[in-house]
C-alpha positions in Angstrom: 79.6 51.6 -93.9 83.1 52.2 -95.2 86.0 51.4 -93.5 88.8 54.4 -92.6 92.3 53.6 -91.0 92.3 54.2 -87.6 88.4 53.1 -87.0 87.6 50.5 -84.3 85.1 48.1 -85.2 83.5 44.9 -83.4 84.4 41.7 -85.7 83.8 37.9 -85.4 87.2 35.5 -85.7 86.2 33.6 -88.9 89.4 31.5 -89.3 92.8 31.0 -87.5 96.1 30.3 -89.0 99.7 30.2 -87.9 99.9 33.5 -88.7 97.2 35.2 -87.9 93.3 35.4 -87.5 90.6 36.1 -90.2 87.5 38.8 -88.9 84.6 38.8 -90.7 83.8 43.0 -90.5 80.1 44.1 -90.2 80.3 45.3 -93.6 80.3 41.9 -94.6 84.2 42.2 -95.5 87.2 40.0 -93.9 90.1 41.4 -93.0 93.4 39.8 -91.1 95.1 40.4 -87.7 98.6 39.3 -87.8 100.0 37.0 -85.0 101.8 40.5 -83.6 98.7 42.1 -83.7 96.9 39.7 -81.2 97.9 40.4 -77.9 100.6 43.6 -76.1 102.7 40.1 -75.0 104.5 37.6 -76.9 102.0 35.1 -78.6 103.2 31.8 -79.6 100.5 29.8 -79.9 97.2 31.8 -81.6 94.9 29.6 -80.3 95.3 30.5 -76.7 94.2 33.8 -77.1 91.5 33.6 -80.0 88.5 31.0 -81.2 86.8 30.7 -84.2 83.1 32.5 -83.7 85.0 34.9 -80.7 83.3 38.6 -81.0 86.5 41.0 -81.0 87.3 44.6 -81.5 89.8 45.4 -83.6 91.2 48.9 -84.6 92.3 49.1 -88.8 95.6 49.6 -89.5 95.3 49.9 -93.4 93.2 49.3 -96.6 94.8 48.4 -99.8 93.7 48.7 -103.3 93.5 45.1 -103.5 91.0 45.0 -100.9 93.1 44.0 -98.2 91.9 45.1 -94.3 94.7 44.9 -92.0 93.7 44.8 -88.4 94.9 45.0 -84.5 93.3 43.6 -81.4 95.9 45.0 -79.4 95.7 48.8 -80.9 92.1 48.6 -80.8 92.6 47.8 -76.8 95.4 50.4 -75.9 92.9 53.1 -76.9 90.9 51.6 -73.1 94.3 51.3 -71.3 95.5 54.8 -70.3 99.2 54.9 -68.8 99.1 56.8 -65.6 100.7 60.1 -66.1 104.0 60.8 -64.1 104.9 62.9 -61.6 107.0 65.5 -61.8 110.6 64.9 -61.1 111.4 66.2 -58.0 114.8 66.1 -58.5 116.0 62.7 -56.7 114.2 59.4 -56.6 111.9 59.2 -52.5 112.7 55.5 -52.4 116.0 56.0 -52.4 117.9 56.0 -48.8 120.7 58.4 -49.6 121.7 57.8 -46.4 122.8 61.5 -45.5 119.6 63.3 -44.8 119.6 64.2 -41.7 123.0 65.7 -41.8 123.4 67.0 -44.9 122.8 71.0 -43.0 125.0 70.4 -40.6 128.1 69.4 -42.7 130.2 70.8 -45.5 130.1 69.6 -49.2 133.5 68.3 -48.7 132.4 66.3 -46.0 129.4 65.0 -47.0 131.7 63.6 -50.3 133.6 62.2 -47.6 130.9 60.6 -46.1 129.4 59.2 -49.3 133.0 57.9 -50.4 133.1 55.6 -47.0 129.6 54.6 -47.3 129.9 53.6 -51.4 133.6 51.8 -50.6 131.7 50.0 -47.8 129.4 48.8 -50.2 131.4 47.9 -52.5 133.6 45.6 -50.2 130.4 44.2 -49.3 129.3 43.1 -53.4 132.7 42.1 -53.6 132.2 39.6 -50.8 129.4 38.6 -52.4 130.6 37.7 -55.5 133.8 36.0 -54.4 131.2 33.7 -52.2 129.4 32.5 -55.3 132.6 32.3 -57.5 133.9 29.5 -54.8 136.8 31.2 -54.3 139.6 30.9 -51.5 141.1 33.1 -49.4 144.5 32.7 -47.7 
């Protein structure tokens, strides 16, 4: 069976390094998935995430002339992980309390700026505060 970029193939870890792991390929080739290719998260330390005689899948990223295999774990296991699909933007975030709801038909644009002005320079009195707390400083 010959190998094409992209495929996904089930391998055995044959050897670890610092920088990477060696599969041994069902087609009795060996190719190498780099320490970036192991896992979605930072990996420091190989060896917590892969042991020699491990059965994993791994997707090829490339074949050189030389012979070369270069392979992904993590590739090979984003094909299984689907990101759920948005929703539609609706035009404002729901979890948001805008705080002006409930009056918004009753009042005039101009107002409701007014409105928001109060509310956002209460707010920011109130992270002010705040921050001159943790800063330690005094008041006279």
């Amino acid at each position: 069976m010959a190998l094409e970029v992209g495929q996904i193939v089930e391998g055995k870890v044959s050897g670890i390094t610092g920088f990477g792991a060696f599969i041994d390929l069902p087609d009795g080739e060996t190719g190498l998935v780099h320490i970036s290719e192991v896992a979605r998260n930072y990996v420091k330390d190989i060896n917590e995430h892969l042991s020699v005689g491990q059965e994993v899948k791994v997707k090829v990223l490339s074949l050189d002339e030389k012979g070369k295999i270069s392979l992904s774990i993590k590739k090979a296991q984003e094909n299984n992980f689907r990101r759920p699909q948005a929703a539609p933007f609706s035009g404002k975030p729901a979890e948001i309390e805008w705080g002006f709801e409930n009056t918004q038909k009753d009042m005039s644009f101009e107002d409701m700026m007014a409105s928001f002005k109060q509310s956002s320079d209460a707010r920011m009195l109130d992270i002010k505060r705040n921050v001159e707390s943790k800063r330690g400083s005094r008041r006279k």
